[in-house]
C-alpha atoms as one frame of an Amber mdcrd trajectory, in Angstrom:
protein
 158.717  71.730  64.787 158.139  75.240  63.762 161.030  77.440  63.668 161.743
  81.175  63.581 165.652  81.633  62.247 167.172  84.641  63.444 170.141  85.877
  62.036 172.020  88.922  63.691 175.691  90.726  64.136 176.715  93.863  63.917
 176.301  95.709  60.668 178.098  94.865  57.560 178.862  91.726  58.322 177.002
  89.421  55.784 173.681  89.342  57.428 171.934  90.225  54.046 173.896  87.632
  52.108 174.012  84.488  54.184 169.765  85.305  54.932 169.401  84.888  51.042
 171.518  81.942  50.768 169.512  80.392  53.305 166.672  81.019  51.865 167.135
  79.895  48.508 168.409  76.479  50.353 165.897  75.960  52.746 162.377  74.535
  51.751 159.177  76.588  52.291 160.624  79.395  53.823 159.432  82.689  54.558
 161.973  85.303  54.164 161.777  88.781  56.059 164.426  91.567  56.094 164.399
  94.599  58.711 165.966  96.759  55.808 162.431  96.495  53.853 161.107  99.207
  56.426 163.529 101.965  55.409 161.641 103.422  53.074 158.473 104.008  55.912
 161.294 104.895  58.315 162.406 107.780  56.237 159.202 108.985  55.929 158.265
 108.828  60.103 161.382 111.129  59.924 160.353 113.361  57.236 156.732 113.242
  58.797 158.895 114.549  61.763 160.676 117.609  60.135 163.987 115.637  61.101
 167.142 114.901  59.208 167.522 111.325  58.203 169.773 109.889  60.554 169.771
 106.330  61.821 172.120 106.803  64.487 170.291 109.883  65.824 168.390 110.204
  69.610 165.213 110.467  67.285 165.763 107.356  65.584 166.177 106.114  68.909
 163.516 107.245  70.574 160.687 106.979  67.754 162.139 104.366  65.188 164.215
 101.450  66.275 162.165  99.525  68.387 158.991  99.715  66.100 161.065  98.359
  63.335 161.601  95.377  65.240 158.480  95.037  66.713 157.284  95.285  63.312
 159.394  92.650  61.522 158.389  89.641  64.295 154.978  90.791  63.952 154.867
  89.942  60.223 157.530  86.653  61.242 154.452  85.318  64.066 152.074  85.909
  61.443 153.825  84.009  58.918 154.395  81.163  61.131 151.004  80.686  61.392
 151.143  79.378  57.404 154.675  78.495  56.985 157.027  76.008  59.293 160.034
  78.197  58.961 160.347  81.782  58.648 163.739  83.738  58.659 164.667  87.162
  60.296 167.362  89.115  58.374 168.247  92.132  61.439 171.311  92.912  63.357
 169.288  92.068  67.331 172.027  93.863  68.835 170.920  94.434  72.209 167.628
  91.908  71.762 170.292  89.205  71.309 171.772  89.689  74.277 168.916  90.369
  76.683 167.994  87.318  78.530 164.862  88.900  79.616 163.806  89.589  75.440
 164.802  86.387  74.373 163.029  84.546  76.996 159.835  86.009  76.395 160.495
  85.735  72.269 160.768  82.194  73.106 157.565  81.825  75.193 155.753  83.902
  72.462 156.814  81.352  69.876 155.825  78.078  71.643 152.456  79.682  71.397
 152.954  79.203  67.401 154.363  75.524  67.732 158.314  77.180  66.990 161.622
  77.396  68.816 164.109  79.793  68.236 167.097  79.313  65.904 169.945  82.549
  66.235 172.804  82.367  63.851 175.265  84.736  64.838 178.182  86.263  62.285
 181.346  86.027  63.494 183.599  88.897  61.087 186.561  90.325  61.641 185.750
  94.250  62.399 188.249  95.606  59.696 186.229  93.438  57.149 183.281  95.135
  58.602 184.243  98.502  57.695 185.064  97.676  54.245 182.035  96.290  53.536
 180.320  99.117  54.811 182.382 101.191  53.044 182.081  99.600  49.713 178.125
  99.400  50.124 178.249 103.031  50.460 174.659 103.219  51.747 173.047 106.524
  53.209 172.409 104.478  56.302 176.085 104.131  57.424 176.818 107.859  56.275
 177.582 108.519  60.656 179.020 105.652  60.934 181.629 105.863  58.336 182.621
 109.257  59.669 182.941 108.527  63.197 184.212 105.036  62.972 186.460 105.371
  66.194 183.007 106.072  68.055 180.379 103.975  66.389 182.708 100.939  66.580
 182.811 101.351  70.351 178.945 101.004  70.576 179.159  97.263  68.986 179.730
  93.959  70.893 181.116  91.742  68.226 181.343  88.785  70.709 179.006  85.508
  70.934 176.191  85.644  72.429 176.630  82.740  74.346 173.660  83.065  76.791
 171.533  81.929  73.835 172.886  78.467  73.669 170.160  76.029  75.038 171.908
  72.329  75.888 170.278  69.579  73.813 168.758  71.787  70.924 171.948  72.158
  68.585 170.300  74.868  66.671 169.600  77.346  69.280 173.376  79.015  68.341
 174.959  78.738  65.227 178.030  80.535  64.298 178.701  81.568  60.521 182.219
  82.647  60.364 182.436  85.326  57.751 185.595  87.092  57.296 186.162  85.367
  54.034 184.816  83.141  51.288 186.707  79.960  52.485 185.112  80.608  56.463
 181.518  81.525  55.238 181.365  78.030  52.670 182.724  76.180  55.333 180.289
  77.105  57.622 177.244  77.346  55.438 177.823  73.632  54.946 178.299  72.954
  58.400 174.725  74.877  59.763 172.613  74.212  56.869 172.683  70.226  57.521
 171.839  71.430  61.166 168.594  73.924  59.844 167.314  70.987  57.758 166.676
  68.517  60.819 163.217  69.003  62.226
């Protein structure tokens, strides 16, 4: 069966790097990354005469949703051609809206595909020094009102999307350090590879 690999947590926490090491281990897989649409958000808020600002009530309003609309767009259209395609995005309210993920789900049994979420469990003091050490424009509001931005996040599993009988519907990569993440690439991939 067809399936579309989600793979969401709060920022900084190894999204990026656990997407690519799936993808380089996985066969025929299409790989798609939310981040890839920076560079045209920027320029809706340029186009906008607004300062760029990814935790702003413009990015909000204008920005956020059409990047995610955007990014399954291109994942439906590649499962048309490919049996696996893989989301790199945080999903942090998607992920935990039973009404979304329903309807994500009934959208991809139209395509032949279930729904596969891995969801990164890190420490949120690891968090922040990733972020930190990435020291990308994105995260600029973020870094300097930690206290507040960390209050916005839900670091906790999503539980809800756990379907009995279909092991891959929640997978947990535990990512606070080296040892956790190889421990539990080895335990998921095995589980990505059955059909």
């Amino acid at each position: 069966m067809k399936k579309l690999i989600l793979i969401a947590s709060p920022p900084a926490c190894g999204k990026t790097r656990l997407a690519k090491r799936l993808a380089a281990a996985l066969d025929h897989v299409v790989y798609l990354d939310k981040d890839t649409l920076i560079p045209l958000s920027k320029q809706i808020f340029a186009a906008a005469g607004e300062p760029y600002d990814r935790s702003s009530a413009f990015f909000e309003a204008y920005v956020r949703d059409r990047e995610y609309e955007v990014i399954l767009n291109l994942a439906f259209d590649a499962l048309r051609f490919a049996d696996t395609v893989l989301v790199n995005a945080p999903f942090s309210r998607e992920i935990r809206d039973p009404a979304y993920i329903a309807a994500l789900r009934e959208k991809l049994g139209t395509y032949g595909a279930k729904l596969c979420a891995i969801w990164i469990v890190t420490d949120v003091e690891v968090c922040k020094a990733r972020m930190m050490k990435r020291r990308s424009d994105r995260d600029t509001w973020k870094m300097e009102h930690w206290d507040e931005y960390v209050k916005r996040l839900d670091f906790s599993v999503p539980e809800a999307l756990r379907l009995e009988g279909q092991a891959d519907s929640l997978l947990l990569y535990y990512n606070s350090n080296d040892e956790l993440a190889d421990a539990s690439f080895a335990r998921i991939l095995p589980i990505l590879n059955q059909n």
